[in-house]
N, C-alpha and C positions, 0 to 999 in steps of 0.2 A: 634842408631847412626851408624855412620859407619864402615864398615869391609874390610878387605883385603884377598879375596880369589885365590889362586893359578892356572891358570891354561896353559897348555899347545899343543900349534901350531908347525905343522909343524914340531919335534921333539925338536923347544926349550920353554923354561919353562918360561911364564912371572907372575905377578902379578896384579890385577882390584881390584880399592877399588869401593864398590858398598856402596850406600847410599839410603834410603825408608822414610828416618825420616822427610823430610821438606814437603811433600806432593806432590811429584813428585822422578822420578828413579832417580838415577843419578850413571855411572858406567863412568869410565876412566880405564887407562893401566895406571900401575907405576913403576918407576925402582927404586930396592930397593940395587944399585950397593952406593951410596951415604948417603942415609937415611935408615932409618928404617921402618918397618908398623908401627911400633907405633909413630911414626914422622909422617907420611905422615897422618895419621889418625887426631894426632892432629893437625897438620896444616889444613885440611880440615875441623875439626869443628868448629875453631878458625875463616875461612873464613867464613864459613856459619852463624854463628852467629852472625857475625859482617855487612853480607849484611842486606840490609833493604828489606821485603817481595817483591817487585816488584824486584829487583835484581833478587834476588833466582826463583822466575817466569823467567825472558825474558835470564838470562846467559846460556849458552851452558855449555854440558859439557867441552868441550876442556879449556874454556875460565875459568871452576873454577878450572882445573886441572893446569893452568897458573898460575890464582893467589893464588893459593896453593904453589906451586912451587915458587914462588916470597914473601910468607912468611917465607918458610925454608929458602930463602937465605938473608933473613932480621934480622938483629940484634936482640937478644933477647929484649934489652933493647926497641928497637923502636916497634916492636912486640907486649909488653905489654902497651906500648903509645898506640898504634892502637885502644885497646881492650878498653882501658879504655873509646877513645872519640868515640866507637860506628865507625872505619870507617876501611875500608882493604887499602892495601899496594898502590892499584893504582885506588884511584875512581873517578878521571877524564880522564880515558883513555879512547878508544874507546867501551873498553869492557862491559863499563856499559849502553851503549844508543843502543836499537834494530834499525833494519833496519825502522817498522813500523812508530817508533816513531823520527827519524831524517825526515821521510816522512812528516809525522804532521807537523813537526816546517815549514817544509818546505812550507806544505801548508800555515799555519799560515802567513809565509812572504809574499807568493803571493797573500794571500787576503787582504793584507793591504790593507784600503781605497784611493781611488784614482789613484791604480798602474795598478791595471789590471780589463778588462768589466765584467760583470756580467756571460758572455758569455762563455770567455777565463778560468773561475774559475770553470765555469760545466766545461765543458773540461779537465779541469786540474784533478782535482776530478774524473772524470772516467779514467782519462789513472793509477793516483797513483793507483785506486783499483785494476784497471789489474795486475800491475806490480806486485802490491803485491797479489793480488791471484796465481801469478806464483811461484813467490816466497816462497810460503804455500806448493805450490803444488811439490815443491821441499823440502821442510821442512829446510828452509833456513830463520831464522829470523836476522840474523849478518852479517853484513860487512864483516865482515873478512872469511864466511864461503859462499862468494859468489867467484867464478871463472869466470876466460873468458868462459871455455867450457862451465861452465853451461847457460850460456847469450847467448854463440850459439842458443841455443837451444828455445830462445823465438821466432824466426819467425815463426817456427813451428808450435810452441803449439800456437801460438796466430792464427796461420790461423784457425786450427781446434775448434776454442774458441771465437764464435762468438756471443755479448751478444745483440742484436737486437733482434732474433726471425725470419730469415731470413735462406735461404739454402745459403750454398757456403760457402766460405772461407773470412777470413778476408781483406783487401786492402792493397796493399802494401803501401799506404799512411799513414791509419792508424796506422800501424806498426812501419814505421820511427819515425813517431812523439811520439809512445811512448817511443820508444827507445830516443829518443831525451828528452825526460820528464825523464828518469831513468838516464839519463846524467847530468841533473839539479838536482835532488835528491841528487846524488854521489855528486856533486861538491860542493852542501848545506852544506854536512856531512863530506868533505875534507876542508872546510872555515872554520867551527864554530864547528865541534864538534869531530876534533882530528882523522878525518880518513885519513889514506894514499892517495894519488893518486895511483890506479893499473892496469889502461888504458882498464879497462874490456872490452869496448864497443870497442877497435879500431879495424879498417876495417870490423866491422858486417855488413854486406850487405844485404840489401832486394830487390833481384832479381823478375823486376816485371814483370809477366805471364799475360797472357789472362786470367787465372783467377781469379787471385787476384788485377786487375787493375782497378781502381774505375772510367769504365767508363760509359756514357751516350750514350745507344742505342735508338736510335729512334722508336716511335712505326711504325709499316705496317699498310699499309690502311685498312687492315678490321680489326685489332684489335683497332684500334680509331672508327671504326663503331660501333663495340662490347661494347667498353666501355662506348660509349655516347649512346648507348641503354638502358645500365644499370642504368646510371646514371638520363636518363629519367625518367626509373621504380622506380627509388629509390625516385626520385624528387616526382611523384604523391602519392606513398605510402607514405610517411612524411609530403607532403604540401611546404618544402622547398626545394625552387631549386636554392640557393644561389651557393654552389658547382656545380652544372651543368653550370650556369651561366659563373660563374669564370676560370674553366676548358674551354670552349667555346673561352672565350675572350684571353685564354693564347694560344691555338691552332688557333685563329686565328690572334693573333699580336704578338705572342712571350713575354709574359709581365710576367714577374718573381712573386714567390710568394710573396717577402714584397709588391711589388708593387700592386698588388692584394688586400691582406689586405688593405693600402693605397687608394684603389681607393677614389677620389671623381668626381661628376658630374663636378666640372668646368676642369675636365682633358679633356674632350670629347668638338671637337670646331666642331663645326656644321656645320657651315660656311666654314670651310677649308676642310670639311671630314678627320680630322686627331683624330687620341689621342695625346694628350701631357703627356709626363710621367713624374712627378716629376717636376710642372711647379715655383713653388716657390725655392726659392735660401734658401739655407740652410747653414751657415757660407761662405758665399762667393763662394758655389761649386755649377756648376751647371753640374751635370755629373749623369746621369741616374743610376749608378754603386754607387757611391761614397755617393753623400749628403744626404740620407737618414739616414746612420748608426746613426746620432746623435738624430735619435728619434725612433729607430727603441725599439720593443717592442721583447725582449726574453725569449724565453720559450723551455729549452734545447738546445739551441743554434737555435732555429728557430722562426720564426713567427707566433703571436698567429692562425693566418691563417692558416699557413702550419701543426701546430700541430693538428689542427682539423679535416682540411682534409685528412690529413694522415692517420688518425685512421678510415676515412670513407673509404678511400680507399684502405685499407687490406682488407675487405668485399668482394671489388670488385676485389681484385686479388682470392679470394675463390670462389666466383659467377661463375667467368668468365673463369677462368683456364690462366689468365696472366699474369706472372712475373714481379715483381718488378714494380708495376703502383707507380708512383713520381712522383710530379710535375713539375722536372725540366725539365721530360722528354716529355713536352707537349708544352714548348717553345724549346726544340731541337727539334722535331717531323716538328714544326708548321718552324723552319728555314729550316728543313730537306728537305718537302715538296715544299716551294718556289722556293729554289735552283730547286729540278727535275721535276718542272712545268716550266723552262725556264728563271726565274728572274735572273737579274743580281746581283753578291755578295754583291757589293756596296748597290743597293737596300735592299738588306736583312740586308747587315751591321746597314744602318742608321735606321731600323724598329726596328730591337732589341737595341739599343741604343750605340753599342757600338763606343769607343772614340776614335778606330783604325782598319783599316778592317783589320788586320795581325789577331787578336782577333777571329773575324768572322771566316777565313779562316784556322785557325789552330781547333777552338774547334768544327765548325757547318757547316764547307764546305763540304757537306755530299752527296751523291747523294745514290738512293736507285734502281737501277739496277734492283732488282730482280721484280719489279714490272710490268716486263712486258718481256718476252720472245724476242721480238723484238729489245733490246739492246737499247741504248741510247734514239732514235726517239721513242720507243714504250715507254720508262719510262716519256717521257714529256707529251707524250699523255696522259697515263695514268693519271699523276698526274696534268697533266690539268684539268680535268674534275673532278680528288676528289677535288680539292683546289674551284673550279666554284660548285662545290656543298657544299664545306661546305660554302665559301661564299655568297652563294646566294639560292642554292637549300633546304638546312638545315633549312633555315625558312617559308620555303611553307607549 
């Protein structure tokens, strides 16, 4: 059971009841200016007894050295009430629900039926594990043994904490939003299960750098050469050139992965030399962007498409020695190069579909300079003749 041993800091003298008996340590500091050890002792077994095994697992010590402390200042008479129906002096307080497990409920609400996509729920689910693997990684399983400084401290560790399999640091986007996700957590566990508000999160800021900015770089002309080399090689050796195909059609019309997946033959109009993306109306929207999501097909937040070729084309970033090859990066590639062959924005605007050229011109108005020594007049040049070769020369 437990003991009270003497020891002394600093030149003054304190007292720690130390405990081994419930199947874990359990040590606190005690002032013996009001009670005795032999109080403090039995108030601490009288708690321990009374919690139920999962208590005595997720309580800190601070928090049994509390409700120790809050049975000496409890009536005798109500003390032996306690004992008798099996319960301690405060078991709806915050003290008996870990951080973990307000997390759960939490998840639990958010996956109720009908409230949120299939989508939004993976999503949700990996920011909770972060948060709480940070929270491990700080040995922090209680509310109340969480601080602002130490929640500083998550942009850091989350850049350096990157669970993809990928070099670099994490996104400042990512980031926010999981912070935004431990903001819904806390406010779960401030509604329904008796925690303070203690404004942990206010003014944390995720200062975003060049290297943590989740953006999209266009490839260079011989690294789209490279790639569509390889994916040739990869296409004969397999038999299937479904990816080679699909790759092909996005650099050369900018057409997103769901849409990809999606293709069908009556998209393609012969007669007009056009593609039509997304030609059937889907609850009344017809917006290249938009009407799909009500049948869109996910798999970790992506498309069954994109999850496939994704896994083909980590291969080809080891093959080829090029970083970060993504899909999206071959319809920004494919507007990238329009633009510096001479196309007008509007042009490019209504190819990629979108429903505003501000859109266009803020994410894809891109020009690629370096591809030609000669400054502007040498970059159209240049990308005249790769855009006339992948259009037209690529299939000779």
């Amino acid at each position: 059971m437990a003991s009270v041993n003497k020891f002394v800091y600093q030149g003054s003298e304190y007292h720690k009841l130390t405990d081994t008996s419930f199947g874990r340590r359990l040590q606190y500091a005690i002032n013996l200016d009001k009670y005795t050890q032999k109080q403090w002792i039995t108030a601490h077994n009288s708690v321990m007894t009374t919690l139920t095994p999962s208590q005595r697992k997720i309580l800190s010590n601070k928090q049994i050295k509390l409700l120790a402390a809050e049975w000496l200042a409890t009536p005798k008479g109500a003390r032996e009430h306690a004992k008798i129906a099996g319960i301690v002096a405060m078991p709806e307080t915050s003290y008996g629900i870990g951080f973990a497990a307000v997390a759960e409920k939490y998840m639990e609400d958010f996956c109720r039926p009908g409230i949120n996509s299939e989508t939004a729920i993976v999503k949700a689910e990996r920011q909770c594990a972060m948060l709480l693997e940070f929270l491990r990684s700080h040995r922090i399983t209680e509310y109340d043994q969480l601080s602002r400084n130490i929640m500083t401290q998550y942009p850091e560790w989350r850049s350096s904490n990157r669970k993809d399999g990928r070099a670099g640091v994490a996104s400042a986007d990512v980031i926010k939003k999981e912070l935004y996700r431990m903001a819904a957590i806390i406010k779960h566990g401030v509604k329904y299960h008796g925690w303070q508000e203690r404004y942990l999160l206010d003014d944390i800021k995720v200062k975003a750098t060049q290297e943590n900015t989740k953006s999209i770089r266009p490839f260079e002309i011989s690294e789209i050469k490279t790639i569509f080399e390889w994916l040739q090689n990869n296409a004969e050796k397999t038999g299937n050139w479904h990816l080679h195909d699909m790759l092909l059609l996005a650099m050369c019309t900018g057409l997103e992965a769901k849409a990809l997946h999606l293709l069908t033959k009556d998209w393609f109009k012969m007669d007009l030399g056009v593609l039509r993306v997304y030609d059937k109306l889907v609850s009344g929207v017809l917006d290249a962007k938009t009407q799909n999501r009500a049948h869109r097909q996910s798999l970790k937040g992506e498309t069954a498409f994109a999850a496939w070729a994704e896994s083909i084309l980590r291969k080809a970033e080891r093959d080829t020695g090029i970083a970060d090859i993504n899909l999206h990066r071959f319809r920004h590639t494919c507007a990238t190069a329009r633009l510096s062959s001479g196309w007008q924005l509007l042009r490019v605007s209504r190819m990629l579909g979108h429903s505003n050229i501000s859109t266009t011109a803020s994410h894809y108005a891109e020009y690629d300079l370096s591809a030609s020594p000669e400054g502007f007049g040498g970059m159209i040049k240049a990308y005249k003749k790769f855009t006339g070769w992948l259009d037209e020369g690529y299939f000779r």
